[in-house]
N, C-alpha and C positions, 0 to 999 in steps of 0.2 A: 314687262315684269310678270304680267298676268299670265303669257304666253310660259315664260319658264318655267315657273310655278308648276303649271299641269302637265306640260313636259317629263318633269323630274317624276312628280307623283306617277305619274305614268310606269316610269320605267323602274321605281320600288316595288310597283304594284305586279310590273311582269318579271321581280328577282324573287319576290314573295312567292309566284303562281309558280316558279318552276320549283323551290326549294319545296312545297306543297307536293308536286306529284312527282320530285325525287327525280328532278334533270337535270341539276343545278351542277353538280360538279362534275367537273372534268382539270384528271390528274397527267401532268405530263410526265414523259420519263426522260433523263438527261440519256444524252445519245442513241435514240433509239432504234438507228441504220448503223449501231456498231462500225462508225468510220474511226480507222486507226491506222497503222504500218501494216503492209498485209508481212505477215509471218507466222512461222509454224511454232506452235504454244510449248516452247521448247522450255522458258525459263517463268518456273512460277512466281516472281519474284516481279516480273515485269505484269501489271493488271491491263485490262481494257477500258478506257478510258470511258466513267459515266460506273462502270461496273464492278463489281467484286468477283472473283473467282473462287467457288465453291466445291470445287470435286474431289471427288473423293479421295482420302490421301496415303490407303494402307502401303499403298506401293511404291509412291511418290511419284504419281500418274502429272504429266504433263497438261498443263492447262488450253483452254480452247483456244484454237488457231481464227485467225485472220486471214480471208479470202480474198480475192480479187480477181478478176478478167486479165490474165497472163497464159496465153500458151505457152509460149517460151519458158517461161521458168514458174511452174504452175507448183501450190504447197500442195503435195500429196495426189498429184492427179488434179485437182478441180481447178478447171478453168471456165467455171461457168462465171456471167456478166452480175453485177450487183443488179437487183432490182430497185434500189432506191441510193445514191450515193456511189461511192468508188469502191467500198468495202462493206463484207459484211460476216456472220460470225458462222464459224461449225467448230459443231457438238459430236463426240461420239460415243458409245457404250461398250466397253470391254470385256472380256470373253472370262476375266479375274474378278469380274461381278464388281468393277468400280464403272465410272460413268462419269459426262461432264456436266457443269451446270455454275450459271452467273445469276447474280444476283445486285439488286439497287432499293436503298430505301425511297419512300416515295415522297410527292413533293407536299402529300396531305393523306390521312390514313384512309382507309375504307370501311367505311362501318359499318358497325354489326346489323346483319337483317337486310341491308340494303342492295339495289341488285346495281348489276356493275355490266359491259359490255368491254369488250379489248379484240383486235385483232393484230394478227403476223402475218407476213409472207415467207412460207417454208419450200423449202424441194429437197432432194437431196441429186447428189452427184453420178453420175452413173461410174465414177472410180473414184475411189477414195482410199488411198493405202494408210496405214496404220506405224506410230511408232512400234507397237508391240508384236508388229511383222517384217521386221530388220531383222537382215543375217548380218552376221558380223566374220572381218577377213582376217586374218592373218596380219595386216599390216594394224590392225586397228582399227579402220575405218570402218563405217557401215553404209550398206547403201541399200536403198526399199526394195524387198521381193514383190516384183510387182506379179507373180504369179502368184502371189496368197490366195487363196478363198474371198471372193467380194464380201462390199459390205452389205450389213441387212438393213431392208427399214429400220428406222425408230419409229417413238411416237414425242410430243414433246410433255412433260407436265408442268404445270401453273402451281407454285406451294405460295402461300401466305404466310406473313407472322408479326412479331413484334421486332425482330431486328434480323442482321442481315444472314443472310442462307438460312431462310426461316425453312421447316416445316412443319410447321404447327397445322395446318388445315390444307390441303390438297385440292386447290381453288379449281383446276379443269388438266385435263387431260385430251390431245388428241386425237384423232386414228392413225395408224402406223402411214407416215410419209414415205408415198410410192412415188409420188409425181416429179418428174425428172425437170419440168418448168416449174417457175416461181405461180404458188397459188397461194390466196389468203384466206387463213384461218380460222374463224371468230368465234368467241368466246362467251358466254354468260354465265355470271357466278356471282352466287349471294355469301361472302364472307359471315362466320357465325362468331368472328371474333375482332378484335378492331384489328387492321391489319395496316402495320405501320412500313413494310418490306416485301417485295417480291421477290423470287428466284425462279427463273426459267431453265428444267432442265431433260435432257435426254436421256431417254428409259428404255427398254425393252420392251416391245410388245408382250402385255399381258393374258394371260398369264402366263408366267418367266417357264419355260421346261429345263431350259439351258441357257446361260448368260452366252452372249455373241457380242462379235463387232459390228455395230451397227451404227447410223449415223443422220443428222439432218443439218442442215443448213439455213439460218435463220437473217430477215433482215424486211427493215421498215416497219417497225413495230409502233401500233398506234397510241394513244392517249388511251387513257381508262376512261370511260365514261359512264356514270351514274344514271339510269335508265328506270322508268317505272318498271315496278318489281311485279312478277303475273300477277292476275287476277285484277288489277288499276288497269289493265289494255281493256276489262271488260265493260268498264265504265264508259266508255267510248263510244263501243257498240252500241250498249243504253240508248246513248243520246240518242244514236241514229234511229233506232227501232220506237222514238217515241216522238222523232221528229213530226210536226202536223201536218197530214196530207193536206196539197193545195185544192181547194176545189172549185166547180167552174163556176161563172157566175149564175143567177137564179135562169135568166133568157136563153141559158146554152145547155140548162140540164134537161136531161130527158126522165119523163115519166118512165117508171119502172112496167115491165108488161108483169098484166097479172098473170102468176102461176093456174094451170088447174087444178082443181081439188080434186083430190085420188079418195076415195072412198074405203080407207081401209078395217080391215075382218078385226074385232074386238077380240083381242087373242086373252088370257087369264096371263097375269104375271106370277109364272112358278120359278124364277131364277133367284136362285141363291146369292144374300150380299157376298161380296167379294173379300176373302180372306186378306188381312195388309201383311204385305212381309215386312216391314219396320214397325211394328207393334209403337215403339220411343217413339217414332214420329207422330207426336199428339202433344198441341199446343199447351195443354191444363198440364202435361207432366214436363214441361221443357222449362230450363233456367239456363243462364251465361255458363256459359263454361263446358255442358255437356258436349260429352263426346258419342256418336250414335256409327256404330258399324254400318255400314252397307252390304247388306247379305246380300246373296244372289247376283253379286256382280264378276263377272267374268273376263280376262283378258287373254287375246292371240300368247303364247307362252315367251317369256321375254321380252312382249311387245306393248307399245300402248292402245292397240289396237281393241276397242270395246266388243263383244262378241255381243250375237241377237239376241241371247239368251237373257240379257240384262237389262234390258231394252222396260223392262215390266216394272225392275224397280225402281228405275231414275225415271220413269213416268209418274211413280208413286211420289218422289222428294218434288219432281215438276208441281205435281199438283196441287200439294201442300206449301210449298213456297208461295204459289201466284195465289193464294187461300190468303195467305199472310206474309202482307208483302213489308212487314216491318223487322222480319225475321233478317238477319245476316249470319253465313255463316261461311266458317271454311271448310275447302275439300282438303283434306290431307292426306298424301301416299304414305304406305312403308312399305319394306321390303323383307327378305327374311334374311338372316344374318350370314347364308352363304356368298355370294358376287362379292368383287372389290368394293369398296368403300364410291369411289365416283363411278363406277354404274348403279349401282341401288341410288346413290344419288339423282342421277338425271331420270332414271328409269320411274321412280316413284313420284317423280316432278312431272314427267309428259303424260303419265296415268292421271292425276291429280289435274291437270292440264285438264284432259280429253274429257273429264267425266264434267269440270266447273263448263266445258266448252258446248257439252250435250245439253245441259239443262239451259245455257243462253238461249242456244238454236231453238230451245222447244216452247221460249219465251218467257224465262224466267229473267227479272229485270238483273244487269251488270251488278248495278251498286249494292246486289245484295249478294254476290260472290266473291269470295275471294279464292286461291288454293295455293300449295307449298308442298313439297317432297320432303319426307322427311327419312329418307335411306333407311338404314336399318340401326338409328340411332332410338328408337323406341320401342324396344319390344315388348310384346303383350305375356309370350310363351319362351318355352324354353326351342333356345335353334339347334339343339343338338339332337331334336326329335321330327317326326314327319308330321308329325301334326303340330309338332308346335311353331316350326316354318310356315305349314299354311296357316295358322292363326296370325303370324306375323304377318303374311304377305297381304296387305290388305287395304282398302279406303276406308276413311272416316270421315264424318260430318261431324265438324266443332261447332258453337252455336258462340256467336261470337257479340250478338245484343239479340235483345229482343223486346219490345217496347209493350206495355202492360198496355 
């Protein structure tokens, strides 16, 4: 009985540690290798089985088709093999600026703040004919111009919401699928609202100059999984950088050789104290909540890449951190209000990244980092100006405790 007892306790105590660092859930989705009747998404009336059908309807556009490994009698051209299951789904995007796109509420919501992990396996086809490239005969009948214009990449996008063909929040976005084999995709994305629905759908590569036929092919789509959110990976490192070196025993250590003493010239100290570029970075004026720019920080243009030039001030936040190590705070990105919506997203998230990731390397402890992107949902200035975009475009230090 004893044996039980600590058994169970046991395994509360490892449902507690995961729901703690946010890896506790994991969301399935009902059919998510899209196996059905392979056929051509001729009548909207019939759904995908697990799915809902969401596309667009000014024209009364045909919903996504069902695929499968048939040369013989292949829908539209593709007869490439399922990568998971017998069937699986394509999506395409049309040249009348409609587009295809399913959608499934989920089996538990995703909530707000927390980070989430999903992936796909996408390709597209190397031919893919189009209903809205049918000629039509004389008798009635139509049959595919298979001399049309090919189709183009797509890319896929991830919306969130509260009910079904949500697009309330624009969860992730892929790059334009070129790969003519099945590759999988992966995802990470912090929903900023409870998200009780997905929809998966197919868009043109951004930015749109001209709407096209274009297309991707989607199958084996995994679990959502709940994933420590950035800046908790930093924690980790911690450990390790604090782990206690082993040492040998007293019989196997060696005396240290002594140095020789170098005899050096008494020089006069005329060097000037060193001017600080974060003036706010000083303990006696800091409180929760403050927010403190980082001047002089510089990134590759569009990129997360940190330039040398910046190297002087995150040496400065290094220093004053490991000074007071009781400070926490966040790195936070933004962006300026021109880019899409999910590039300023991810963009101000892997600067935010690289900057909390410099001050670890330089020894600044995990548990006192965190960071988060926050796109160009906070601006400082106005975006309609050039300087008020560089004001936007920017890091900040939030102080997130700080213990008297």
């Amino acid at each position: 009985m004893k044996r039980i007892t600590i058994s169970f306790f046991t395994i509360l105590l490892t449902i507690s540690y995961n729901q703690v660092v946010g890896q506790g859930a994991v969301i399935t989705l009902s059919n998510p290798s899209f196996e059905d009747t392979p056929r051509a998404g001729t009548n909207k009336f019939v759904g995908i089985k697990g799915w809902v059908d969401c596309g667009t309807r000014e024209f009364n556009e045909s919903p996504p088709d069902i695929h499968t490994e048939n040369p013989n009698d292949p829908i539209f051209g593709v007869t490439k093999a399922a990568k998971d299951g017998h069937t699986y789904l394509g999506m395409v995007t049309r040249e009348n600026e409609t587009w295809e796109s399913v959608s499934q509420k989920l089996s538990m919501p995703l909530e707000t703040g927390k980070c989430y992990t999903f992936s796909i396996d996408l390709a597209r086809s190397e031919t893919y004919f189009s209903m809205m490239q049918d000629v039509t005969y004389a008798s009635g009948d139509t049959q595919t111009n298979q001399s049309a214009p090919p189709s183009k990449p797509a890319v896929l996008r991830i919306w969130g919401g509260i009910n079904y063909c949500p697009r309330n929040q624009l969860l992730a976005e892929s790059s334009p699928v070129t790969n003519t084999e099945w590759e999988t995709y992966t995802f990470e994305f912090t929903p900023n609202i409870n998200t009780k629905a997905i929809s998966l759908e197919a868009f043109y590569k951004t930015p749109v100059l001209d709407p096209y036929f274009g297309h991707i092919l989607l199958d084996n789509a995994s679990e959502i999984k709940q994933i420590a959110c950035p800046g908790e990976e930093l924690l980790a490192v911690a450990e390790e950088k604090t782990e206690v070196k082993k040492e040998k025993p007293p019989h196997l250590r060696r005396a240290p050789k002594p140095k020789p003493k170098k005899e050096e010239p008494v020089v006069a100290d005329v060097t000037q104290p060193k001017k600080k570029i974060l003036k706010d970075l000083e303990r006696s004026k800091m409180y929760k909540g403050q927010k403190i720019n980082i001047d002089n920080l510089y990134f590759e243009a569009n990129k997360s890449e940190i330039t040398s030039e910046s190297f002087e001030v995150l040496d400065e936040v290094v220093a004053f951190l490991q000074e007071n190590e009781d400070v926490r705070i966040e790195v936070g990105g933004h962006t300026n209000g021109t880019p899409k919506p999910a590039f300023c997203d991810s963009l101000s998230r892997i600067r935010a990244k690289e900057v909390a990731q410099y001050l670890n390397k330089k020894g600044v402890k995990g548990s006192q980092l965190q960071f988060k992107g926050y796109g160009k949902r906070k601006p400082i200035a106005d975006n309609q100006t050039k300087s008020g975009r560089k004001k936007n475009q920017r890091v900040e230090i939030k102080i997130l405790s700080i213990d008297s």
